[in-house]
One Martini backbone bead per residue (centre of mass of N, CA, C, O) as a GRO file, in nm:
protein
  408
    1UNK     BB    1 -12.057   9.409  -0.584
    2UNK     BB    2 -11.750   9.444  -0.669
    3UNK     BB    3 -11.633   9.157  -0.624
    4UNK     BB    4 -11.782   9.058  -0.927
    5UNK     BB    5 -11.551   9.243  -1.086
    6UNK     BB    6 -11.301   9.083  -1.017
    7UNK     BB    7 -10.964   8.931  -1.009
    8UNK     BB    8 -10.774   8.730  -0.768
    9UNK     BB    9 -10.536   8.695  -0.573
   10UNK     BB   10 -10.474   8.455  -0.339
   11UNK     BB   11 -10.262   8.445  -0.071
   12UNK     BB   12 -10.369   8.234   0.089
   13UNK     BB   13 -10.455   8.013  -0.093
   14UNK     BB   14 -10.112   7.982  -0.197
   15UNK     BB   15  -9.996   7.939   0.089
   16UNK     BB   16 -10.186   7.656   0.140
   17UNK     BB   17 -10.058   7.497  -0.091
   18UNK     BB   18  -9.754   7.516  -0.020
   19UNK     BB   19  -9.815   7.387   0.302
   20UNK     BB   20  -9.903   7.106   0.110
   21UNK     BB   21  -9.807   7.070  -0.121
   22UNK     BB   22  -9.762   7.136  -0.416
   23UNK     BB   23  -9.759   6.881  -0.676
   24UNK     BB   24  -9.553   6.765  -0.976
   25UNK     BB   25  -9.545   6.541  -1.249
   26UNK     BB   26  -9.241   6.513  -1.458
   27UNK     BB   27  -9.114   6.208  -1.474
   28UNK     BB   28  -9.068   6.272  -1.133
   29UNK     BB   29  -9.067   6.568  -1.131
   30UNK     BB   30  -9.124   6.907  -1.057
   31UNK     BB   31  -9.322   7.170  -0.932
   32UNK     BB   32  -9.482   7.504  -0.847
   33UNK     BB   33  -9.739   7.558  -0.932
   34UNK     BB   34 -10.031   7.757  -0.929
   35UNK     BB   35 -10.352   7.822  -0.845
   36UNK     BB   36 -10.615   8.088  -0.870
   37UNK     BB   37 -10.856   8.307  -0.760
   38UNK     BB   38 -11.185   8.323  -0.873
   39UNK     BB   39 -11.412   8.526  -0.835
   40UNK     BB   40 -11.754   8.500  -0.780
   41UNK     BB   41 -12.142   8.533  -0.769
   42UNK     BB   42 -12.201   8.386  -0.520
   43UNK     BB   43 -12.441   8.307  -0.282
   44UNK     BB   44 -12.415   8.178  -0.010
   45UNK     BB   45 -12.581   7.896  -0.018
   46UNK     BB   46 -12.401   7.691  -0.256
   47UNK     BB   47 -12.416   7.501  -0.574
   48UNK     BB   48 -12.400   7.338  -0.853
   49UNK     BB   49 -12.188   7.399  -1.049
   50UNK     BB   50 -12.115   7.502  -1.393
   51UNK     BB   51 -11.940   7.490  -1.720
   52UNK     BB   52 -11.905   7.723  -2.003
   53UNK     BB   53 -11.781   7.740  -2.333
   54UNK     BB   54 -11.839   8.062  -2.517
   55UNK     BB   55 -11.785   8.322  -2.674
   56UNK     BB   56 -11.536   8.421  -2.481
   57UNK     BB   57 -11.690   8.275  -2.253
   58UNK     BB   58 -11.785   8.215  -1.947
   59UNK     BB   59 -11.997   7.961  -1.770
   60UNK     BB   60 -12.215   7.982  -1.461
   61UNK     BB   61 -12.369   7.765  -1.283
   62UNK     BB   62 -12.624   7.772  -1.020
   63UNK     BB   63 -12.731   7.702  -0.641
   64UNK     BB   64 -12.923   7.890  -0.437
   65UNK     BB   65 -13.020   7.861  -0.095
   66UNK     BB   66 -13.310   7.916   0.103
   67UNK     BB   67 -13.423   7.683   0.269
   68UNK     BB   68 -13.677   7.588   0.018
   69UNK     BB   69 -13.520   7.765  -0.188
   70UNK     BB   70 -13.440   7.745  -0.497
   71UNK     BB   71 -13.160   7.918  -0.738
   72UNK     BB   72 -13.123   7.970  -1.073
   73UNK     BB   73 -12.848   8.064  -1.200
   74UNK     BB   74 -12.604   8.307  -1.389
   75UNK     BB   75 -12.300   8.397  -1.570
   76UNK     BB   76 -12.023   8.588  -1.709
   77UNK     BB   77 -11.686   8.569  -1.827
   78UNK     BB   78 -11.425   8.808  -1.951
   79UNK     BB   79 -11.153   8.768  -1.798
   80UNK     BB   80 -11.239   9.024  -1.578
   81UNK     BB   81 -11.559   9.021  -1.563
   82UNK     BB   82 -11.872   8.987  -1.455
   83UNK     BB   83 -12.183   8.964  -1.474
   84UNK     BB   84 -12.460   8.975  -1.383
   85UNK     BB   85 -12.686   8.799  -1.222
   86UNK     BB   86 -12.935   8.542  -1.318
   87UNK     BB   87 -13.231   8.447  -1.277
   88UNK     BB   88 -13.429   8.169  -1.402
   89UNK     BB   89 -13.517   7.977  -1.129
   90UNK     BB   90 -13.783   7.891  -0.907
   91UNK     BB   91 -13.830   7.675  -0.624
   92UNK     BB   92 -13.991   7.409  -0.354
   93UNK     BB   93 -14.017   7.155  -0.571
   94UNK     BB   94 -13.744   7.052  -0.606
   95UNK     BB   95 -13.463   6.833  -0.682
   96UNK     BB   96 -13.191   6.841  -0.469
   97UNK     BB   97 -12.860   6.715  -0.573
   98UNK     BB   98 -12.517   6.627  -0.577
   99UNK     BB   99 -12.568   6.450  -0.858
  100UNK     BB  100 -12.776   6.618  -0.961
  101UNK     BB  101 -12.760   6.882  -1.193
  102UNK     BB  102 -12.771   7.201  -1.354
  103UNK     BB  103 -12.701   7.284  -1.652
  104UNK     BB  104 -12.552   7.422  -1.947
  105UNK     BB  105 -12.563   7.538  -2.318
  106UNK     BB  106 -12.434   7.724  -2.576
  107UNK     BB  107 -12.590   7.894  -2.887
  108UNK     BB  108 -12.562   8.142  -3.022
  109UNK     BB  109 -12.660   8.249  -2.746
  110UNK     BB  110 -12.833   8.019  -2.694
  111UNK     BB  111 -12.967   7.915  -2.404
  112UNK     BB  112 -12.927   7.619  -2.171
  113UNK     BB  113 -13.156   7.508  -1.873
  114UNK     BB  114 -13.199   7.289  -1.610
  115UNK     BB  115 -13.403   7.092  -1.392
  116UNK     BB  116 -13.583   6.933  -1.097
  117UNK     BB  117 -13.908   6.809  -1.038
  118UNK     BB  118 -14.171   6.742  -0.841
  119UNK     BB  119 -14.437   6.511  -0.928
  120UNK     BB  120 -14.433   6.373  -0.637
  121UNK     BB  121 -14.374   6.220  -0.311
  122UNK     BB  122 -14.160   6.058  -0.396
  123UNK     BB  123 -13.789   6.045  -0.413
  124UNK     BB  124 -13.745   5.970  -0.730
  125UNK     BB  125 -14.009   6.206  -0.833
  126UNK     BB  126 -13.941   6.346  -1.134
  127UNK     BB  127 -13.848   6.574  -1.378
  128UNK     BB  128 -13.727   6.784  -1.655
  129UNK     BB  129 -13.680   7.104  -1.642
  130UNK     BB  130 -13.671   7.379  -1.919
  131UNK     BB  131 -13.478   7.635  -2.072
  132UNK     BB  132 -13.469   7.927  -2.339
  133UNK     BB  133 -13.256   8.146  -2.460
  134UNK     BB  134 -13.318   8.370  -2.643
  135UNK     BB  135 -13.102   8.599  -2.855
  136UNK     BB  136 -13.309   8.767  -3.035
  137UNK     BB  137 -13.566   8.819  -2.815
  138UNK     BB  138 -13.453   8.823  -2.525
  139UNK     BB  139 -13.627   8.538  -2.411
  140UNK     BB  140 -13.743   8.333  -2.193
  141UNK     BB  141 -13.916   8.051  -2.178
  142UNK     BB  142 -14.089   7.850  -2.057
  143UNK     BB  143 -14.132   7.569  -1.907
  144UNK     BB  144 -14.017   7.212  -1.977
  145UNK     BB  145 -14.046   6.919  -2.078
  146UNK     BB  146 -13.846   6.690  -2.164
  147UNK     BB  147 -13.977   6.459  -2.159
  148UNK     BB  148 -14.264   6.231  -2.318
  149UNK     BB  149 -14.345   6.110  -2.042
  150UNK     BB  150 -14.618   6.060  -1.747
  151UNK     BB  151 -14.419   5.934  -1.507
  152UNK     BB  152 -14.344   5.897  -1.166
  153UNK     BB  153 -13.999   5.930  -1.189
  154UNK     BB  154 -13.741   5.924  -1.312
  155UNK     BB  155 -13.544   6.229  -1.392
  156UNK     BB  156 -13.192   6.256  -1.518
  157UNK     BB  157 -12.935   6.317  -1.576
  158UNK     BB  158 -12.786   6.588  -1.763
  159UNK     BB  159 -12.656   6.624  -2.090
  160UNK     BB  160 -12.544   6.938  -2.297
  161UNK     BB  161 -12.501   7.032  -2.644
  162UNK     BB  162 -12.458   7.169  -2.937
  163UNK     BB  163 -12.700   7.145  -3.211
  164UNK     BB  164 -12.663   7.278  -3.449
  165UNK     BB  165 -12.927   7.540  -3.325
  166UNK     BB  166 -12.920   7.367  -3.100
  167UNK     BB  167 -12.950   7.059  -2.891
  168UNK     BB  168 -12.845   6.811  -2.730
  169UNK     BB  169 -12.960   6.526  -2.467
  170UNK     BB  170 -12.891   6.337  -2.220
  171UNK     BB  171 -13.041   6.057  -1.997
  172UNK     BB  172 -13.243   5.971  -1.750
  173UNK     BB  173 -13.502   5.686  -1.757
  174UNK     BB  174 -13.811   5.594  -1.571
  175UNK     BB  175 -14.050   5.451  -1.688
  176UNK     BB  176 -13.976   5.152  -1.687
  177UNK     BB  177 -14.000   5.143  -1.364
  178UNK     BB  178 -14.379   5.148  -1.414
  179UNK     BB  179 -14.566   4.871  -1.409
  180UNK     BB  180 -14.369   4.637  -1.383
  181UNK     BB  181 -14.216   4.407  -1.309
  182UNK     BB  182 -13.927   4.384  -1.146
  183UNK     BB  183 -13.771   4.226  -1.411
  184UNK     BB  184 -13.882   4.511  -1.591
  185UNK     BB  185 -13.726   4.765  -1.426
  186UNK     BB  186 -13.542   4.987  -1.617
  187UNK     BB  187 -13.315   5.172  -1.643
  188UNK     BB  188 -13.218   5.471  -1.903
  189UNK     BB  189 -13.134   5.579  -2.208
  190UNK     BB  190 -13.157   5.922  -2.320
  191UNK     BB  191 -13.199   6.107  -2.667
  192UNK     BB  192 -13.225   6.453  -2.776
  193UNK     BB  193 -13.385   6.717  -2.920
  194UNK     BB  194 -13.352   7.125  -2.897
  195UNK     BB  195 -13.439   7.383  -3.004
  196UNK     BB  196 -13.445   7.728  -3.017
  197UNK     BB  197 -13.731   7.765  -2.977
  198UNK     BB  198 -13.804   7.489  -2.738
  199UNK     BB  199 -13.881   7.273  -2.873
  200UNK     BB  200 -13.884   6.937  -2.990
  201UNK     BB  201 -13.738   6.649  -3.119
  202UNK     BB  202 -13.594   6.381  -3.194
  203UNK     BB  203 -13.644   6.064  -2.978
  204UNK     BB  204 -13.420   5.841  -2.770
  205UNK     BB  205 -13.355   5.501  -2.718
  206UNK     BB  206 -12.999   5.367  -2.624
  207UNK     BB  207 -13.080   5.204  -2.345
  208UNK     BB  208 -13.264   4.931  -2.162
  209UNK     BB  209 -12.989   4.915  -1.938
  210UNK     BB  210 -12.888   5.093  -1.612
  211UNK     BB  211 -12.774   5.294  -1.424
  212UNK     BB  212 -12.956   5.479  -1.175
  213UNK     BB  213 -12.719   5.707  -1.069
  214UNK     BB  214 -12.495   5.760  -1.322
  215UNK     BB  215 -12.393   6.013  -1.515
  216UNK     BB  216 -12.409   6.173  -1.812
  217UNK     BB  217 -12.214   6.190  -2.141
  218UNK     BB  218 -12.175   6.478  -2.389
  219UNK     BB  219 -12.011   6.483  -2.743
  220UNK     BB  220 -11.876   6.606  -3.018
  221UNK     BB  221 -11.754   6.436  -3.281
  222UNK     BB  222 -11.612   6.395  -3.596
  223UNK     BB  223 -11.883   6.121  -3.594
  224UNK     BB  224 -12.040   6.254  -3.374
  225UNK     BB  225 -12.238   6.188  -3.149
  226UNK     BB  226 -12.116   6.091  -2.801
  227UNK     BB  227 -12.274   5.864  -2.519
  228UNK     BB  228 -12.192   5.778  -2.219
  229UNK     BB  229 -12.170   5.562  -1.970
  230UNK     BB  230 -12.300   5.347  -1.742
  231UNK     BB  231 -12.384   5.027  -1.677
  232UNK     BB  232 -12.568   4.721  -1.704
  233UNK     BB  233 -12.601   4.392  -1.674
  234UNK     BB  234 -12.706   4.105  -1.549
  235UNK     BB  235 -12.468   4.064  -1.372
  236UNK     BB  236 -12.390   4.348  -1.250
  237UNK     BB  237 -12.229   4.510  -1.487
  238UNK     BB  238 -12.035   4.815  -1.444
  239UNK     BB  239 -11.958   4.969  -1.727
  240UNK     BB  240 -11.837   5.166  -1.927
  241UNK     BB  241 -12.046   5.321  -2.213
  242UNK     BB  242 -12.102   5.350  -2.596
  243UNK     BB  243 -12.273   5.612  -2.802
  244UNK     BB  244 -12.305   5.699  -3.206
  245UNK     BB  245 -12.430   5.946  -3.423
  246UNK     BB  246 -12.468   5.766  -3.755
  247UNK     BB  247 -12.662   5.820  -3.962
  248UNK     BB  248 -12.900   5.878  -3.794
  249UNK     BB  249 -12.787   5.618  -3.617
  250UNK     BB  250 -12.758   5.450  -3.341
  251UNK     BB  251 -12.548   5.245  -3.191
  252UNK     BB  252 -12.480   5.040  -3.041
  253UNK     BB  253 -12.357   4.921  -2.761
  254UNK     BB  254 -11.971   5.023  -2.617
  255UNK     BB  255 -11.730   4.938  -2.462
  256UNK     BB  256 -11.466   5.127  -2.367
  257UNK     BB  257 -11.373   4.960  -2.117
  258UNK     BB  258 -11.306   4.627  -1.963
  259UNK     BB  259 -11.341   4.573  -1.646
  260UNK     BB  260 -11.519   4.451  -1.481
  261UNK     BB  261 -11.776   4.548  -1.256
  262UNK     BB  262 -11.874   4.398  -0.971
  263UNK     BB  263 -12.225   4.596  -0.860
  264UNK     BB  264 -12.516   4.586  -0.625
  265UNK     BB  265 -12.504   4.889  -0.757
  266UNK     BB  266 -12.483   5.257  -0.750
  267UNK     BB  267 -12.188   5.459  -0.757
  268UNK     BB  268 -12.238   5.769  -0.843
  269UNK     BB  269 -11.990   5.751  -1.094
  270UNK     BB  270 -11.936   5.879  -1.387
  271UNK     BB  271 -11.886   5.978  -1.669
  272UNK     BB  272 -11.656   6.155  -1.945
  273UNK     BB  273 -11.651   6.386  -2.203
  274UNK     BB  274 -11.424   6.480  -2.509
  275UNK     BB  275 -11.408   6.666  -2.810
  276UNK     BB  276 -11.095   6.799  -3.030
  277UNK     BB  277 -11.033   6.568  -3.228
  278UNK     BB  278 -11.010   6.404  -2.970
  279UNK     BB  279 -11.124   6.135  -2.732
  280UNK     BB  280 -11.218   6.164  -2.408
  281UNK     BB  281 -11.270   5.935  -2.154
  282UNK     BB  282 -11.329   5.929  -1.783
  283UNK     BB  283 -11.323   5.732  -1.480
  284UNK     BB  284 -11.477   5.484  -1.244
  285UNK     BB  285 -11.348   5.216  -1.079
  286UNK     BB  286 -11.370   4.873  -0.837
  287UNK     BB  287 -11.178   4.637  -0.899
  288UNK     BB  288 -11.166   4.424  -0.627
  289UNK     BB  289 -11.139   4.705  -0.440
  290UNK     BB  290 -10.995   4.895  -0.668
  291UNK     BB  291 -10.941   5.230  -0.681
  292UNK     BB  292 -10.988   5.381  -1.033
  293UNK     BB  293 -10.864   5.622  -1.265
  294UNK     BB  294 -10.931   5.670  -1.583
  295UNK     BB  295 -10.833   5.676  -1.966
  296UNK     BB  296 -10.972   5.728  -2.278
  297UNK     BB  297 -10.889   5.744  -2.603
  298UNK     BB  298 -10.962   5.860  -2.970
  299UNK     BB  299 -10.875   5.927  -3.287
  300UNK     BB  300 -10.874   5.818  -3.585
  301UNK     BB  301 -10.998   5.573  -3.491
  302UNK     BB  302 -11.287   5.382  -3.437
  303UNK     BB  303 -11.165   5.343  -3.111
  304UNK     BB  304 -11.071   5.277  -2.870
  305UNK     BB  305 -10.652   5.295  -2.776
  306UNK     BB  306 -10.621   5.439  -2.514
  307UNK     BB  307 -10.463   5.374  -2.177
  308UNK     BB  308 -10.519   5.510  -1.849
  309UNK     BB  309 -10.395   5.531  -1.514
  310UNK     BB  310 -10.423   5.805  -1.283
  311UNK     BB  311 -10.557   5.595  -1.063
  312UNK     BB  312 -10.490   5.338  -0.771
  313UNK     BB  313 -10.522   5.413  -0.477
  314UNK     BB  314 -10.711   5.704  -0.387
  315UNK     BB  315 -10.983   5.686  -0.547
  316UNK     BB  316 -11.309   5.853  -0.592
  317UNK     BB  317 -11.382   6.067  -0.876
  318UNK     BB  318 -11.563   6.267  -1.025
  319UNK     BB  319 -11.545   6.379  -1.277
  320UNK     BB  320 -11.341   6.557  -1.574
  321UNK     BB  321 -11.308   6.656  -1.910
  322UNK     BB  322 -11.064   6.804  -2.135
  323UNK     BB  323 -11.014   6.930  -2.454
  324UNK     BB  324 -10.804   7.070  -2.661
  325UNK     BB  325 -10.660   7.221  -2.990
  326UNK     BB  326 -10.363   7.007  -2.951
  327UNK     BB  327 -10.460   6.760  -2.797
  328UNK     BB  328 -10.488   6.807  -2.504
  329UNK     BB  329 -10.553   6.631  -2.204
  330UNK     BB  330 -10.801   6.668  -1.913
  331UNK     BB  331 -10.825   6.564  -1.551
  332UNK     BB  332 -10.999   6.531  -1.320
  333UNK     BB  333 -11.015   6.434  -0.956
  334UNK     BB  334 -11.030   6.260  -0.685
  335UNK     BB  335 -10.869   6.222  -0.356
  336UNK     BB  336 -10.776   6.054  -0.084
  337UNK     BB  337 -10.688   6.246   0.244
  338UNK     BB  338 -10.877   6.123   0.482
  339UNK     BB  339 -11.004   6.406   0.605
  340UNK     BB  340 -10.994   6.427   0.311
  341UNK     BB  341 -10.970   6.558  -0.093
  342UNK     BB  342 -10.785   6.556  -0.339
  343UNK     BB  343 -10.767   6.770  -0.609
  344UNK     BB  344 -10.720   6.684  -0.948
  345UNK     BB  345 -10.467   6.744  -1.242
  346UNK     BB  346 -10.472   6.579  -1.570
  347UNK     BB  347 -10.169   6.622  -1.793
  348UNK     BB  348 -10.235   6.513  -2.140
  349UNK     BB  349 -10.007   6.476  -2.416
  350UNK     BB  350  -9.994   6.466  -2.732
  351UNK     BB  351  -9.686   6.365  -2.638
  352UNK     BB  352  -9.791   6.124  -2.343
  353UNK     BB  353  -9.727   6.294  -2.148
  354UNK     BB  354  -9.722   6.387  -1.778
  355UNK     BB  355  -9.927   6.570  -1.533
  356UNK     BB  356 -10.003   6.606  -1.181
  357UNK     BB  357 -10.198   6.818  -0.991
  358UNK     BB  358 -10.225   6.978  -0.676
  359UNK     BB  359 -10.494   7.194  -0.600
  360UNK     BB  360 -10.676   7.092  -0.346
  361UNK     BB  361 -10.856   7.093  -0.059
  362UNK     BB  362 -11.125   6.933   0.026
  363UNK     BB  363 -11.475   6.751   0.069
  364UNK     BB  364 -11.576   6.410   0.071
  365UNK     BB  365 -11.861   6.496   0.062
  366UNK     BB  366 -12.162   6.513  -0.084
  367UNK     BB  367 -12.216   6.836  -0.095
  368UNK     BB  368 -11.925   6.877  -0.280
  369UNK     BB  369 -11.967   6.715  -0.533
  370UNK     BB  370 -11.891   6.807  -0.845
  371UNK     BB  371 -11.650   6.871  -1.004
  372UNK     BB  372 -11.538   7.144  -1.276
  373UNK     BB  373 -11.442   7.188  -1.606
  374UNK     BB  374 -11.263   7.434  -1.822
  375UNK     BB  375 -11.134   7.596  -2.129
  376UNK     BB  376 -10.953   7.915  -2.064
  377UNK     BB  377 -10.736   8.118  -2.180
  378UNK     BB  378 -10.500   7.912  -2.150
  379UNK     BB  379 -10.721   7.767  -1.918
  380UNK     BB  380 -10.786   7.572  -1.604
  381UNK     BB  381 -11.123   7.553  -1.511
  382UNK     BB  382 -11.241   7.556  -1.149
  383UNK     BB  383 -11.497   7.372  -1.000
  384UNK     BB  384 -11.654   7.418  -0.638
  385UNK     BB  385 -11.730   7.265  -0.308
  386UNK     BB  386 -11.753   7.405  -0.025
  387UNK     BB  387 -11.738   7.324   0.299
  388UNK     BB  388 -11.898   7.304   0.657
  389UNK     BB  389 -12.123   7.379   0.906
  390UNK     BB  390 -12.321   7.581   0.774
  391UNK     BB  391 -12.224   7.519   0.441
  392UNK     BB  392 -12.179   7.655   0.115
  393UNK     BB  393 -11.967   7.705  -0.140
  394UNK     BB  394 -11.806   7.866  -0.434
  395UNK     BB  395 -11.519   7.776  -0.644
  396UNK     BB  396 -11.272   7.916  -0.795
  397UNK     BB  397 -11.019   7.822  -1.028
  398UNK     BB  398 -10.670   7.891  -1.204
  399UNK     BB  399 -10.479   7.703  -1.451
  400UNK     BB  400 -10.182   7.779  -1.642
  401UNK     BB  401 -10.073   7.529  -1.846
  402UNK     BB  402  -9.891   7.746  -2.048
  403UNK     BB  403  -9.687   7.775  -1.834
  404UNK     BB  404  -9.536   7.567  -1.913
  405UNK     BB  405  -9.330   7.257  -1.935
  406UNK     BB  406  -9.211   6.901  -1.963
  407UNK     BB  407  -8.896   6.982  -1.900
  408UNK     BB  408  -8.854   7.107  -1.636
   0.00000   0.00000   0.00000
């Protein structure tokens, strides 16, 4: 177990990023800046990691698999080791997806964890269950169900943030999917708060109708918790849209930006949010058939009003972005690159400067799931999964985005 204990530079690792060509763009300038890789303490068919930054701490979940048994750990990583790995829970009859995955959020020592538990025997029957990790008595609750309806439908797309002294989640809510004329049948997308000692507190339907299984993110904003989402209109109009908990009432639901993306399906492809004194929220949208991942900032002003087009030929999507506390925006993404994917970190700077850089080649595979970004010591630490004919693993790798300027 010793290999869970150091962080390692891998030569091989820098020598094939640099034999592809890692390459970045400082106003069509290069630079040859590479990240090293941060051995992880995940075991075996591992994936579906998540990451999380509190109290100088860096947090991952993940999931391994042995046979039809799926198992939740986490552990901490202090910048130079990592602790032991602990199992949070385990089961056989859990609903274990590529793009619905256990999140992560602590608070104040206070851990929230996630997974999705199969109600019934159709496939896309399932719960929420979580728990809660008390700080104080350092014991994990019970699992409990997030949603308060007993519905044997869909629910799931979980994110999670530190709220007061407990979490707030916000998620995709199939209850109204039951029982009703197909014409009334509609995922909803819905916020809950979660208490530190693992109650439920009072809990919000945000919209009643959304895309049926693209991902939800939630961030606390200067102006309250703001959460965005796909969307759906009656025209089959899948733009994101956000709202935000404003002297304790949810606004309206309001386009992010009128992409106006008609697709009669749901593209698995949810958006990303960060707030760290400005807003940041990145997408993929396909209007006319054209793959695109976008930015859009929110500053001092009511509402979004800085638009990027970060990827406009080869874009796959799967976001995440990150603000730093100096206003710098990071936004992680896939993009084709035939029988593979480049995954690509695009640093924006709060003088509007940009620089993207490709990190690594993956498998565009649905296995591969969705990359994890977080800011943790002056570095863009990102997670992904390796796929093969065997199975998967997770990488972690680590780039110092504060180690260069944008004049070089």
């Amino acid at each position: 177990m010793g290999k869970w204990f150091r962080v390692i530079l891998s030569k091989t690792f820098a020598a094939v990023l640099l034999v592809l060509a890692f390459s970045s763009c400082i106003d069509e300038a290069q630079t040859t800046r590479v990240p090293f890789e941060i051995e992880n303490p995940s075991e075996g068919y591992a994936g579906m990691s998540r990451l999380f930054v509190a109290d100088d701490l860096l947090y991952m979940s993940w999931v391994e698999q042995i046979d039809s048994l799926a198992l939740l750990k986490y552990a901490s990583y202090d910048g130079n080791n990592w602790s032991m790995p602990e199992l949070i829970a385990e089961g056989t009859d859990w609903f274990v997806n590529w793009a619905d995955f256990p999140q992560i959020a602590v608070n104040q020592g206070n851990i929230f964890v996630h997974y999705l538990q199969k109600s019934a025997p159709d496939t896309y029957a399932y719960d929420i269950k979580y728990k809660i990790y008390n700080a104080n008595s350092q014991t994990w609750t019970s699992p409990q169900k997030l949603h308060t309806d007993t519905t044997q439908s869909e629910h799931g797309f979980v994110d999670v943030i530190p709220f007061k002294d407990g979490f707030m989640a916000s998620w995709l809510d199939g209850r109204t999917t039951m029982n009703r004329p197909d014409s009334l049948r509609q995922m909803t997308i819905r916020a809950g708060i979660i208490n530190a000692d693992g109650t439920l507190g009072q809990q919000w339907e945000l919209d009643g109708r959304v895309c049926d299984c693209c991902a939800t993110s939630i961030a606390d904003t200067r102006d309250g918790p703001m959460v965005v989402y796909r969307d759906r209109s009656e025209a089959e109009i899948r733009d994101i849209y956000a709202v935000r908990l404003q002297d304790s009432i949810w606004t309206e639901p309001r386009a992010v930006y009128n992409d106006s993306w008609e697709i009669n399906g749901c593209p698995v492809n949810g958006p990303a949010i960060s707030s760290n004194g400005i807003t940041a929220v990145s997408w993929f949208t396909m209007v006319d058939d054209k793959p695109k991942v976008k930015l859009g900032t929110m500053g001092t002003g009511s509402w979004f009003d800085e638009f990027l087009v970060l990827e406009d030929l080869r874009a796959i999507g799967r976001v995440d972005v990150a603000v730093d506390n100096q206003a710098n925006a990071f936004a992680l993404y896939m993009t084709d690159a035939g029988s593979t994917a480049n995954l690509n970190l695009t640093h924006i700077a709060s003088t509007g400067a940009r620089m993207t850089h490709v990190l690594t080649k993956m498998s565009p595979e649905r296995a591969s799931g969705f990359p994890q970004l977080a800011l943790f010591e002056d570095k863009a630490v990102i997670s992904y999964t390796e796929t093969d004919s065997i199975g998967s693993q997770i990488k972690l790798v680590s780039y110092p985005y504060q180690s260069y300027s944008f004049e070089e």
